[in-house]
C-alpha positions as CSV (number, residue, x, y, z in Angstrom):
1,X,0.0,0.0,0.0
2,X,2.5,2.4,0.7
3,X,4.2,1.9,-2.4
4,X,1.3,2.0,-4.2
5,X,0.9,5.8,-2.1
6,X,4.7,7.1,-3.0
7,X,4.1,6.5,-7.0
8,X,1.2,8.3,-6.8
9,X,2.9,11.0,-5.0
10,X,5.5,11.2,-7.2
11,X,4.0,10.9,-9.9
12,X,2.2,14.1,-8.5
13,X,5.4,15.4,-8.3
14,X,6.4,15.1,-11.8
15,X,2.9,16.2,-13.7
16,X,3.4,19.4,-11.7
17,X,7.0,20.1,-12.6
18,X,6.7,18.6,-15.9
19,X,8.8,21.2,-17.9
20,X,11.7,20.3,-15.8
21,X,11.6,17.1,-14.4
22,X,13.0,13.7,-16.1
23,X,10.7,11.7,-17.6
24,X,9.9,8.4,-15.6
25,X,7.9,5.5,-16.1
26,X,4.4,4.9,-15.4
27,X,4.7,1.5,-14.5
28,X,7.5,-1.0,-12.0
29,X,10.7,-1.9,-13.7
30,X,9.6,-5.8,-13.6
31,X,6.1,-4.8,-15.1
32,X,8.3,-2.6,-18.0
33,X,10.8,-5.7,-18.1
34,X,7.9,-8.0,-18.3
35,X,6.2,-6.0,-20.9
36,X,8.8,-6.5,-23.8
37,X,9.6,-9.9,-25.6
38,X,12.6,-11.2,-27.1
39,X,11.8,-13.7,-29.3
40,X,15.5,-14.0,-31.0
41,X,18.5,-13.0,-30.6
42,X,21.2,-13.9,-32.9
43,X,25.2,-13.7,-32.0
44,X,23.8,-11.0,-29.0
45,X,22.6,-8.6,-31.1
46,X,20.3,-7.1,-28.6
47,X,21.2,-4.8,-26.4
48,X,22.3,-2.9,-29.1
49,X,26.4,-1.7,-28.6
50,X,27.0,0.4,-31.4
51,X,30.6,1.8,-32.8
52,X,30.8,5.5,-33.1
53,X,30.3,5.8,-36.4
54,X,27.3,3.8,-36.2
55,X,23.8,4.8,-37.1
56,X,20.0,3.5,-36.5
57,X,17.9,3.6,-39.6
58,X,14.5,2.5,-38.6
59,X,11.7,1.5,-41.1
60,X,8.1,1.6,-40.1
61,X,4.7,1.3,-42.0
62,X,3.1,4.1,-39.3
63,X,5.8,7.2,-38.7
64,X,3.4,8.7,-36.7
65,X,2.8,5.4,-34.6
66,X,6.3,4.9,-33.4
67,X,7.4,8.2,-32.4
68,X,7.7,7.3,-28.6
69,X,10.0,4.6,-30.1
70,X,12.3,7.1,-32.2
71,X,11.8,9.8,-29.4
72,X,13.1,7.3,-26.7
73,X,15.5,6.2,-29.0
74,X,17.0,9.4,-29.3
75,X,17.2,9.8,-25.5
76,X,20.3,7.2,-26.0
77,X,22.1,8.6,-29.3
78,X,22.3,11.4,-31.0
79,X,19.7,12.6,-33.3
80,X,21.7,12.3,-36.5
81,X,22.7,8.6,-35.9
82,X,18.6,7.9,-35.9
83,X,17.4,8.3,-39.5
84,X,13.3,7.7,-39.9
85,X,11.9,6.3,-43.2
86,X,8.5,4.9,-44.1
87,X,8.7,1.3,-45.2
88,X,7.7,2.5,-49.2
89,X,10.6,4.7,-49.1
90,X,13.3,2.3,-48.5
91,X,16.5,4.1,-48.9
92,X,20.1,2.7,-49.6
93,X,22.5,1.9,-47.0
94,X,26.2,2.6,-45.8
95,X,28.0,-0.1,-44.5
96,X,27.7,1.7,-40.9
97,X,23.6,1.3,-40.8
98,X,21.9,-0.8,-39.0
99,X,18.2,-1.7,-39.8
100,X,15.8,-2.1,-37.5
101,X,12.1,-2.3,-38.7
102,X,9.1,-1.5,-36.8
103,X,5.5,-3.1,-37.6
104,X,2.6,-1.5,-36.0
105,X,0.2,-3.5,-38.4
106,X,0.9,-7.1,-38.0
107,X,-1.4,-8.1,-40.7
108,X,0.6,-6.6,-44.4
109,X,3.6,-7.4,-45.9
110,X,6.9,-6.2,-45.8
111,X,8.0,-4.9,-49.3
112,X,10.5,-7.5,-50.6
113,X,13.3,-4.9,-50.7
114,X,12.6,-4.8,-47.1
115,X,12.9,-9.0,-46.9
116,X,16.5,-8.6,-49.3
117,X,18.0,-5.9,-46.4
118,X,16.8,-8.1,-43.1
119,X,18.8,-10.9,-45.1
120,X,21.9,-8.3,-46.3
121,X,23.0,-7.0,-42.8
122,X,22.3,-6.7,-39.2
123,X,19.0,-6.3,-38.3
124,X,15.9,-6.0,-35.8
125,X,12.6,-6.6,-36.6
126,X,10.0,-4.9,-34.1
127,X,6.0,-5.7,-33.5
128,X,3.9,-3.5,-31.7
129,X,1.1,-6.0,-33.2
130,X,1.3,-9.8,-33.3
131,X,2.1,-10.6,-36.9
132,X,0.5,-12.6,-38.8
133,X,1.8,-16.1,-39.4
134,X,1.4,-15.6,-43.2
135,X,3.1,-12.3,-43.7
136,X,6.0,-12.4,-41.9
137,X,7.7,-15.6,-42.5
138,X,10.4,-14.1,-44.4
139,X,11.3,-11.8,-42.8
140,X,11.7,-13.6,-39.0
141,X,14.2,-16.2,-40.7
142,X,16.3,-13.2,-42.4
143,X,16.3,-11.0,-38.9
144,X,19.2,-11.4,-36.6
145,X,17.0,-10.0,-33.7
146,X,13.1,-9.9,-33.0
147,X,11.2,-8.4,-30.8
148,X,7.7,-8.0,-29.6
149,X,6.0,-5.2,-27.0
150,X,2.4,-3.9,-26.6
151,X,1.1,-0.5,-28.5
152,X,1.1,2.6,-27.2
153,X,3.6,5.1,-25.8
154,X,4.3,3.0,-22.9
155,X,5.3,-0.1,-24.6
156,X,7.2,1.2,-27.2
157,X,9.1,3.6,-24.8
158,X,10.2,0.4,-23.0
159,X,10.8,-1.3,-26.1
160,X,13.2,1.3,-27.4
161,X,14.9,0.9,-23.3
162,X,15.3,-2.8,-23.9
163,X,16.7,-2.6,-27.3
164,X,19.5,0.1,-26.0
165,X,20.1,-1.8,-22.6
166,X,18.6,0.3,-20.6
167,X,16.4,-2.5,-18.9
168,X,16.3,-6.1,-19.9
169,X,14.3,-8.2,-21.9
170,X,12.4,-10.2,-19.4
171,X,8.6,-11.0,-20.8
172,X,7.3,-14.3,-22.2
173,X,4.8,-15.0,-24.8
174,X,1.5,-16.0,-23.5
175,X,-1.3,-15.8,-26.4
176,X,-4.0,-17.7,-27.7
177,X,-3.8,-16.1,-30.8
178,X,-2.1,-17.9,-33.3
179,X,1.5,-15.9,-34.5
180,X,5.1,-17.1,-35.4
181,X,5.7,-17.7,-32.2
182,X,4.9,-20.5,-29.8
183,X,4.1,-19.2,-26.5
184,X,6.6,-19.5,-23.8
185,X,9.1,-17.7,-26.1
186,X,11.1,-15.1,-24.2
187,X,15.5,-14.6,-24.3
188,X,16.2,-12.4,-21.5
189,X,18.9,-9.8,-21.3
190,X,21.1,-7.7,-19.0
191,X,20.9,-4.1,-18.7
192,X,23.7,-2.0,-20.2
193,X,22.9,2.0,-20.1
194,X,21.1,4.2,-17.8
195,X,17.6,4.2,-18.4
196,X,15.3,6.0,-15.8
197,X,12.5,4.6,-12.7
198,X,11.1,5.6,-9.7
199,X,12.7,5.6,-5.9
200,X,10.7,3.1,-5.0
201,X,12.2,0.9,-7.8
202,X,15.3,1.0,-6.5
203,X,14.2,1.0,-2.5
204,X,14.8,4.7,-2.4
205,X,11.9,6.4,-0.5
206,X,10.6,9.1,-3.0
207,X,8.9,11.0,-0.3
208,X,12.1,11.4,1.5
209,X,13.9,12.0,-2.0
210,X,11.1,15.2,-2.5
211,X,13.0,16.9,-0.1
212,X,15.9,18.0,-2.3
213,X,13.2,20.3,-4.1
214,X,13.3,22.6,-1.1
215,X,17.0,22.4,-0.3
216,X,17.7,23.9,-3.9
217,X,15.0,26.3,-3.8
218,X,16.6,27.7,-0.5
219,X,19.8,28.5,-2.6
220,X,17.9,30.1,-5.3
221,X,16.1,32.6,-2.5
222,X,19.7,33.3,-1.0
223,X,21.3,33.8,-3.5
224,X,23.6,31.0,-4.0
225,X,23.0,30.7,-7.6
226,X,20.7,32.0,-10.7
227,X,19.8,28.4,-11.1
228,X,21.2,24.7,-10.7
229,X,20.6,20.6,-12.0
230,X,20.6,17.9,-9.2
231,X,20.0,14.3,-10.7
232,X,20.8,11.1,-8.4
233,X,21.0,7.7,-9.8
234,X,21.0,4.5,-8.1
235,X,21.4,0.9,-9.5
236,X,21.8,2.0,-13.0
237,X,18.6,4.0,-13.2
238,X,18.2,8.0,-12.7
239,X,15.4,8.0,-10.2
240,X,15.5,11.9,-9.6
241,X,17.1,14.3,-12.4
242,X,15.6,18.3,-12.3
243,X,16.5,21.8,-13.2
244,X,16.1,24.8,-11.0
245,X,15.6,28.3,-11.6
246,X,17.8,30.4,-14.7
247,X,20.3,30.2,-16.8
248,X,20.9,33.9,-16.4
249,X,21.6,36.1,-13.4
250,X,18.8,38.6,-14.3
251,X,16.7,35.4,-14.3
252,X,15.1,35.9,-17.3
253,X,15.7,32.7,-18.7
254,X,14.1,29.7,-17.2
255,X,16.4,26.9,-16.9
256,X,16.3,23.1,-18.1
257,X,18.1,19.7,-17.7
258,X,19.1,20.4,-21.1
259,X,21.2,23.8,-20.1
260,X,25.2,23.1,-20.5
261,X,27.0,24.3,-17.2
262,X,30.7,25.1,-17.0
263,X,32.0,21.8,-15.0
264,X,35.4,23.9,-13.9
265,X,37.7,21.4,-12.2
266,X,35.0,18.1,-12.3
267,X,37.2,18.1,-15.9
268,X,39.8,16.9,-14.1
269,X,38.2,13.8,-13.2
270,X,35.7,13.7,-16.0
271,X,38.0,14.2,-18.9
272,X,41.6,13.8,-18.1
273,X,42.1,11.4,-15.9
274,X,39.9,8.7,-17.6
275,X,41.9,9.7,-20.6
276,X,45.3,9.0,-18.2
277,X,43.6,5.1,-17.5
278,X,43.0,4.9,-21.0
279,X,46.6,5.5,-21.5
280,X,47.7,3.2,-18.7
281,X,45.9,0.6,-20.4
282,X,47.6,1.2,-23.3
283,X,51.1,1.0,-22.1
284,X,51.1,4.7,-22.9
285,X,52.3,6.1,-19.7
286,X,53.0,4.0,-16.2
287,X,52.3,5.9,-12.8
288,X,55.6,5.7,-11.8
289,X,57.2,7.6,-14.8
290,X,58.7,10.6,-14.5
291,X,57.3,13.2,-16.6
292,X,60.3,14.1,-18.7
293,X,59.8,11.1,-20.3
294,X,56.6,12.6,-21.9
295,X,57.5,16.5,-21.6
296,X,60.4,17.4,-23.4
297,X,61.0,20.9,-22.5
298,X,61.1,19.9,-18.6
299,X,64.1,17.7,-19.1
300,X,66.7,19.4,-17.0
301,X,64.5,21.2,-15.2
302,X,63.6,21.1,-11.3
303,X,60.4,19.1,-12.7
304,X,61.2,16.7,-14.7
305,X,61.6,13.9,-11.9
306,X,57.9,14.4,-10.6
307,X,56.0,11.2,-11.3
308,X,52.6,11.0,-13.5
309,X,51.0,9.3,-9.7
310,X,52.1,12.4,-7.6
311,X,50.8,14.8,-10.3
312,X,47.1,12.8,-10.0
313,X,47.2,13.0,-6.3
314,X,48.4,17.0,-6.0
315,X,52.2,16.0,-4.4
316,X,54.3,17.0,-6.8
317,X,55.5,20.4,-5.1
318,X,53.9,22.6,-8.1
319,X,52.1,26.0,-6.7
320,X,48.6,26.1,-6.1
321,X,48.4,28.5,-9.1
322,X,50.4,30.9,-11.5
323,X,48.9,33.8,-12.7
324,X,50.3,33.1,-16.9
325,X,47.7,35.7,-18.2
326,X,50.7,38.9,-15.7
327,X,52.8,37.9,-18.8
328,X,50.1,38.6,-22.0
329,X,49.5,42.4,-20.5
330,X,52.1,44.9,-21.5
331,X,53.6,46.0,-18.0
332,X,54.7,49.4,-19.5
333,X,50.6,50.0,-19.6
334,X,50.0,50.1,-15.5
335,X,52.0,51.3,-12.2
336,X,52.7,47.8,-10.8
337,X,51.6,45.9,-9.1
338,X,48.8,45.0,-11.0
339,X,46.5,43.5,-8.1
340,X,46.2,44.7,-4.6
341,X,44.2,42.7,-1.7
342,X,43.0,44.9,-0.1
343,X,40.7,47.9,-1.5
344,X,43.4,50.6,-2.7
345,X,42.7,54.0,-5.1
346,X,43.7,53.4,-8.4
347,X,42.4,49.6,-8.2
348,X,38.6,50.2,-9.0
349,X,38.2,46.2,-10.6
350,X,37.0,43.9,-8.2
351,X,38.0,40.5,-9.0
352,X,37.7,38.4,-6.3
353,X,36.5,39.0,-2.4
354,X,39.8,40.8,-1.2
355,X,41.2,41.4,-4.3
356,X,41.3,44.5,-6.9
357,X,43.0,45.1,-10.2
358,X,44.3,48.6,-12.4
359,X,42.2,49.4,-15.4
360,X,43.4,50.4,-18.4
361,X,46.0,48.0,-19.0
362,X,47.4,47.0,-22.6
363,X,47.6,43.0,-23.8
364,X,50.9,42.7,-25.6
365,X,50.3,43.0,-29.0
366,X,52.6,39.8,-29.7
367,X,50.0,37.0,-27.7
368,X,46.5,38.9,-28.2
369,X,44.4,40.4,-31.3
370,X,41.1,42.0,-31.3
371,X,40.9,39.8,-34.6
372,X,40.8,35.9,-35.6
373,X,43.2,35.4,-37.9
374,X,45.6,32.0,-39.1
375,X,48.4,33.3,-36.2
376,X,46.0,34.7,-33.7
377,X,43.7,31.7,-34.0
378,X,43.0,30.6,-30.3
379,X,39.8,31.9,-28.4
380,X,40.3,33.6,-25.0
381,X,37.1,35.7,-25.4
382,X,34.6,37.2,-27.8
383,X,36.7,39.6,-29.2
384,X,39.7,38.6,-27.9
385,X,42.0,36.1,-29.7
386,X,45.7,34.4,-28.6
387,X,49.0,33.6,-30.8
388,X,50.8,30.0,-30.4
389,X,53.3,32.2,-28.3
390,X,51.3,32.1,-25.5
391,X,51.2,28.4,-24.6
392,X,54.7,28.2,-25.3
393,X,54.9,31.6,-22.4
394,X,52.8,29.1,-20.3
395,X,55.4,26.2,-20.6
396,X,58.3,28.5,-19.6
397,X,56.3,29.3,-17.2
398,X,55.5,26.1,-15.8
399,X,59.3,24.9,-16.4
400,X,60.7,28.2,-14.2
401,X,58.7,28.5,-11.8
402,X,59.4,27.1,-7.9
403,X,58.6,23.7,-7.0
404,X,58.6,22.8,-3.2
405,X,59.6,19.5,-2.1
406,X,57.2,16.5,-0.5
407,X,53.9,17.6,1.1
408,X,50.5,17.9,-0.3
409,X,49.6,21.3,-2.1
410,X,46.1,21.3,-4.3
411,X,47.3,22.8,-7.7
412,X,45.8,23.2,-11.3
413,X,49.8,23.0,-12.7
414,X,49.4,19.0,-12.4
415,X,46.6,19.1,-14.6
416,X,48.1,21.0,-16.7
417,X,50.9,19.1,-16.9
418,X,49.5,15.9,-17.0
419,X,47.2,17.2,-20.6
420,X,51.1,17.7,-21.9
421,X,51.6,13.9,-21.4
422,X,48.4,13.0,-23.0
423,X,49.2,15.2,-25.9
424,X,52.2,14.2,-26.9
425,X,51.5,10.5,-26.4
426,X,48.5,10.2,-28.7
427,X,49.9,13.6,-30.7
428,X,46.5,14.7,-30.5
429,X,44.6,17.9,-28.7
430,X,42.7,17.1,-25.3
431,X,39.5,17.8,-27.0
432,X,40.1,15.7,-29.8
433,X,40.8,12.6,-27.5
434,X,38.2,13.5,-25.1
435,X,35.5,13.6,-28.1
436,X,36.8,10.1,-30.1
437,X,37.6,8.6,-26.9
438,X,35.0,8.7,-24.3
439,X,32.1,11.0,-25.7
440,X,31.4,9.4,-29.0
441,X,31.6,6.0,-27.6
442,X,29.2,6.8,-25.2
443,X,26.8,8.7,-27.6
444,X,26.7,12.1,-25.6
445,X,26.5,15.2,-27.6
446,X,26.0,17.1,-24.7
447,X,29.3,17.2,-23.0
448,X,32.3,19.1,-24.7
449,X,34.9,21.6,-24.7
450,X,34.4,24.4,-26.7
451,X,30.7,24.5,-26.4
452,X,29.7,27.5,-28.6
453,X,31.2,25.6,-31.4
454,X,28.4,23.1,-31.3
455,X,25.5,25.3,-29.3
456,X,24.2,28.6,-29.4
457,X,24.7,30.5,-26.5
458,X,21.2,30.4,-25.4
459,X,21.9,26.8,-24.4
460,X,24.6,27.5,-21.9
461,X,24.5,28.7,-17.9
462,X,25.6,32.4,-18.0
463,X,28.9,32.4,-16.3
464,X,30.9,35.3,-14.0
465,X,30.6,39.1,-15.3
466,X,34.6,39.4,-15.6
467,X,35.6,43.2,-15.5
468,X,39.4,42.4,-15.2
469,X,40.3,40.3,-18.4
470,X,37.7,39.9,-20.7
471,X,35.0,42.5,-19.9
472,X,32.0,40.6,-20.6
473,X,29.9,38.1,-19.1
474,X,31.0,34.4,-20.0
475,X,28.8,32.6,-21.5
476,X,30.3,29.6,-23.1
477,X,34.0,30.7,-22.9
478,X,35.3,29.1,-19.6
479,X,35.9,31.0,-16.4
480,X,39.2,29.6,-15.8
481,X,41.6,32.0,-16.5
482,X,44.4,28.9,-17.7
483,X,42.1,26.9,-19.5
484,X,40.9,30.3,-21.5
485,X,44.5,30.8,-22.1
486,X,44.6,27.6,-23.6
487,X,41.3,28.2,-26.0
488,X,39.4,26.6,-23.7
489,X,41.1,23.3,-23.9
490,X,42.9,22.3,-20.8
491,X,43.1,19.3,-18.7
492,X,42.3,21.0,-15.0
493,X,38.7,23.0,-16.8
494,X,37.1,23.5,-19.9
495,X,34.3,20.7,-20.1
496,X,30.9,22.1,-20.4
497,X,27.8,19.9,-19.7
498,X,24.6,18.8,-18.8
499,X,24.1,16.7,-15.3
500,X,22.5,13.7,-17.6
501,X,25.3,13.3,-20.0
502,X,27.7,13.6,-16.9
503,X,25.6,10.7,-15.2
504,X,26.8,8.6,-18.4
505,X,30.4,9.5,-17.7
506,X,29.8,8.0,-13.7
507,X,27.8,5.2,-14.7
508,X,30.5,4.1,-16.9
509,X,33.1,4.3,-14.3
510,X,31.2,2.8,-11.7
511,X,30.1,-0.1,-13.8
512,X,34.0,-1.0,-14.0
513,X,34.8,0.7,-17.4
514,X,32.0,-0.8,-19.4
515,X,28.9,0.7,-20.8
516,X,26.4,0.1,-23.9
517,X,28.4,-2.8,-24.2
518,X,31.7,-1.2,-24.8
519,X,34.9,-1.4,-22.5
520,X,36.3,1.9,-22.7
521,X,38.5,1.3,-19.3
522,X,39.7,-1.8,-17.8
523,X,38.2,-2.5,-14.1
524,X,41.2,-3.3,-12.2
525,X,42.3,0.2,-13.8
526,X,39.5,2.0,-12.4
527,X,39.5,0.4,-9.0
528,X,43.1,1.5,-8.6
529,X,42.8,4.6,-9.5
530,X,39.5,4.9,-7.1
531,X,40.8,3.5,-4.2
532,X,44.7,4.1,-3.7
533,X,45.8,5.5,-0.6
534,X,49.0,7.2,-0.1
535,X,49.7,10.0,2.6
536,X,49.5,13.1,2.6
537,X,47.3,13.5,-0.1
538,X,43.7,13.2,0.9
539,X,43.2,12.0,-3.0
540,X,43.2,8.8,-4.5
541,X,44.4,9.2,-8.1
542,X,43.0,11.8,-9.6
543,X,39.9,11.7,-7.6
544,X,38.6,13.7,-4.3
545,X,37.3,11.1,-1.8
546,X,35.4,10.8,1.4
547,X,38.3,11.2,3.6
548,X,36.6,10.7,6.7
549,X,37.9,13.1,9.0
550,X,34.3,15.9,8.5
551,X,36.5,18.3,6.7
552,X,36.2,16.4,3.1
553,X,33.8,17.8,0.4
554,X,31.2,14.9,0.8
555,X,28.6,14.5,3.5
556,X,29.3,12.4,6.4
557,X,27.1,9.6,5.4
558,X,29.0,8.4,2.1
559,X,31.0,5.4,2.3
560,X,34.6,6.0,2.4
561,X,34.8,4.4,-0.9
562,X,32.8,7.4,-2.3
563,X,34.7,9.2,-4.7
564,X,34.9,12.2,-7.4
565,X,35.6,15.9,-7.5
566,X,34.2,19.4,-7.1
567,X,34.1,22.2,-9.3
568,X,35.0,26.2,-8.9
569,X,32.1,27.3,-10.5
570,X,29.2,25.5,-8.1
571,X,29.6,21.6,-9.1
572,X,30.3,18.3,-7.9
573,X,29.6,14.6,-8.8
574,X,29.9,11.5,-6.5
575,X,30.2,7.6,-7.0
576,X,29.3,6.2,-4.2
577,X,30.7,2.0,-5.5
578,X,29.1,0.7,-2.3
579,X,25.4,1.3,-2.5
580,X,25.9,1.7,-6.5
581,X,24.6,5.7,-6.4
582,X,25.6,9.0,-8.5
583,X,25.0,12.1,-7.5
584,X,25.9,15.1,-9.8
585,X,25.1,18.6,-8.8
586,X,25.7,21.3,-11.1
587,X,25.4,25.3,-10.9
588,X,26.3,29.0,-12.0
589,X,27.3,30.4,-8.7
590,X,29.6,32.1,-10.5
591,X,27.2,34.3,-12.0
592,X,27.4,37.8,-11.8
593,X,30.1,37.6,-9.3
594,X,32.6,34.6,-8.6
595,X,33.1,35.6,-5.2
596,X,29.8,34.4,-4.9
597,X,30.1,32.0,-1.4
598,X,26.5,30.9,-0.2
599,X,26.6,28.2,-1.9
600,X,29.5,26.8,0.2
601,X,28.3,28.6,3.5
602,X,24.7,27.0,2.8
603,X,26.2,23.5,2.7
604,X,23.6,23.1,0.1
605,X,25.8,20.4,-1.9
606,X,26.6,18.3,0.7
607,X,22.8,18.5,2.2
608,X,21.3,17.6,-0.8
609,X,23.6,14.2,-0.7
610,X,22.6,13.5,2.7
611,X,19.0,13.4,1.4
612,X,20.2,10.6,-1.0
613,X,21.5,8.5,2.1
614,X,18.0,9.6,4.4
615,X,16.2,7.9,1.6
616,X,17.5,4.3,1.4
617,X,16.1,1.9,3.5
């Protein structure tokens, strides 16, 4: 009875917050599980694990029909992998297609081109209606997979999640009626993407769950942000995934689970070191090498003995920060120094709480243009654009400057540094590897560096309004000042996303490297890198983790095998390996001012976890 109460509640829930709220299912996982058929399943076709380069094209004899099924379809891969033809229009395809035919009448024919591509390449036949016995034989010997699930939005929504892996396959054919198949038939399957439920589907209590509502609605009344995404995932379904307030500070613009945030340093742990496991498994780079071996300019240098494991856990004596972008502005423009901390006259820019800046100054004309051109080809700005001379400026940099000995010291240098090694091993740019490597083969489109070359601005959470460097209000150029040195493209900040494409990226990792039926990183590799422990860092290797000790950045009921990272701009994600949860919170807090605190002062990160924890059993 009482679960019968909380879906009705939540349920509630959802109709009333529709525009921003996740879409879940009507029904139990076991009744959506029950409610599809597999019927055959040649060489594991189904779920589906696609290449990169591998698109959908679906047939049907009712467009209109199986929308739910191209709509939920699309929920898993990007919209131009899915092309949607009527089954009289049969179109020729590449060698990267695969077929998958949908028959919402059971009683006509397939055209006979139809029969010759079921027999040509890989293919899934679908029936939202039992087929007749005398129209279909054809085509159910030429099929390599075959499937069968009841009309209507509801079954073909969970037909489309069992075909992707997002639940199993797990009904069985009980009908008098007579079809192609005897009753009794039914291959089950194993699940292999996220896919979304409700609490109660995963013993969460929703009722308990409701109460992150009010925790991020108190941040949007303080202050703490214009607007912000919590989703939580448990088990391999996203039970609770909402946005909150604006994109914009004005709040103008209402916000969505759709709106890209600046992830600041989650890239650390999101992008680069994945990208480092990768390599491991490669034989590309070992822990214990020293990073001259993969940086030639720090060969000789104070810094070339650091190891690739003491850069991932913040010991290898680098500073906390160098300010590179002292070195693009001409210092014959300004009286030094350039910043005081402490409100002086003649320093009228705010830039941080207790710090000011001169006006006025000049960017050497060498490193910046007001103009994109083949030299000055890198993006710090709108309006604003960098020459190859200043990376190499920022190299120098990193090569000169001091480097203490032993001891733990938090620094955006080792991430830095440790995008050098990745470069030069694959000879490719960060982006680039991030892209092939782990967003294409897990079909997100909404996760990237260099958003605005793929998304209006519209799309994207307004960041800081930044009166020192750039004057103008970020939106879609990254707040770090390093990574915007670097066009955006940097190994310690630069990703933008959305908390569901994120959720992808932590349900990967936390199923041991291995999602949509692709193994991206090898287990052992990821449980290493989760888990080591080596004083005095309070990181394992590359990741922030509950340390315990009430002064971590988790809430005190996460597992010490919890891990993941925080972000500058208002963000965080968590794996929690032990009671198999995500938790991914994203937000502006940036915006206007990035001296914006509350959010930290309001706990409201940390809270909204502890709701998580209140609501298992």
């Amino acid at each position: 009875m009482r679960k019968s109460y909380n879906t009705l509640l939540l349920l509630l829930l959802l109709l009333l917050t529709a525009p921003t709220a996740v879409l879940h299912a009507q029904s139990t996982l076991e009744e959506r599980s029950r409610s599809v058929i597999l019927v055959k399943n040649m060489q594991g076709l189904v779920p589906l694990s696609l290449s990169p380069s591998e698109r959908i094209t679906l047939l049907s004899d009712d467009l209109q029909a199986v929308k739910p099924l191209t709509r939920r379809l699309g929920s898993y891969l990007p919209a131009d992998r899915i092309s949607v033809r009527s089954l009289t229009r049969v179109p020729s395809l590449t060698a990267d297609d695969l077929l998958v035919v949908v028959v919402t009448k059971g009683d006509r024919t397939l055209p006979g081109e139809v029969d010759s591509l079921l027999s040509e390449r890989k293919s899934v036949l679908l029936f939202v209606d039992r087929p007749s016995a005398d129209a279909y034989t054809h085509a159910v010997i030429a099929a390599d997979a075959i499937a069968i699930s009841a009309k209507g939005t509801e079954g073909m929504s969970a037909l489309a999640d069992a075909l992707m892996g997002g639940i199993p396959f797990g009904g069985t054919l009980l009908d008098d009626k007579p079809t192609l198949f005897p009753n009794g038939a039914g291959l089950t399957t194993t699940k292999t993407r996220l896919a979304t439920a409700l609490p109660e589907d995963v013993d969460l209590d929703g009722r308990v769950l409701a109460r992150i509502d009010r925790i991020a609605e108190e941040g949007l009344r303080a202050g703490a942000y214009p607007g912000c995404q919590v989703l939580v995932a448990k088990d391999g379904y996203v039970v609770y995934s909402k946005a909150f307030g604006f994109k914009d500070a004005r709040r103008k613009e209402p916000n969505s689970t759709e709106t890209l945030y600046d992830l600041a340093s989650m890239t650390k742990a999101m992008a680069t070191v994945p990208l480092v496991m990768m390599a491991d498994d490669e034989g590309r780079l070992r822990l214990s090498d020293r990073i001259d071996k993969h940086i030639d300019y720090l060969r000789w240098s104070n810094k070339g003995d650091v190891r690739i494991s003491q850069l991932l856990q913040h010991c290898g004596g680098m500073p906390a920060v160098i300010r590179f972008y002292e070195e693009m502005i001409d210092d014959a423009s300004y009286d030094p120094p350039l910043i005081a901390f402490r409100l002086t006259e003649g320093y009228p820019t705010q830039m941080d709480r207790n710090a000011w800046a001169r006006s006025g100054f000049r960017y050497r004309s060498s490193m910046v243009s007001r103009d994109s051109t083949a030299v000055y080809s890198q993006r710090f700005c709108k309006g604003l654009y960098l020459s190859p001379e200043v990376r190499e400026m920022m190299r120098r940099e990193m090569k000169e400057c001091n480097r203490r000995s032993g001891g733990y010291r938090y620094s955006d240098i080792d991430f830095l540094l440790l995008q050098e090694v990745l470069e030069h091993s694959y000879r490719r740019g960060l982006d680039t590897l991030f892209s092939e490597r782990i967003a294409a083969p897990l079909g997100l489109t909404r996760l990237c560096y260099r958003p605005l070359q793929h998304f209006g601005p519209k799309e994207m959470a307004e960041g800081q309004r930044d009166n020192f460097l750039r004057h103008q209000t970020l939106r879609g150029d990254v707040d770090d000042e390093a990574a915007a040195m670097l066009g955006g493209v940097s190994g310690n900040a630069g990703l933008f996303g959305n908390a569901e494409s994120c959720a992808v990226v932590c349900q990967m990792l936390l199923d041991g490297g291995r999602y949509g039926g692709r193994m991206l990183i090898d287990a052992e590799t990821i449980r290493h890198y989760t888990t080591y422990r080596h004083r005095p860092s309070p990181y394992a290797l590359g990741f922030d983790r509950q340390r315990g000790d009430g002064r971590g950045n988790t809430c005190e009921e996460a597992p010490m095998s919890a891990y993941g990272h925080t972000g500058f701009t208002g963000t965080c994600f968590w794996i929690d390996p032990t009671n198999q949860i995500v938790y991914i919170f994203l937000s502006n807090r940036v915006a206007p001012q990035r001296w914006n605190r509350k959010l930290s002062s309001l706990d409201i990160r940390t809270r909204i976890q502890s709701v998580i924890y209140d609501a298992l059993p």
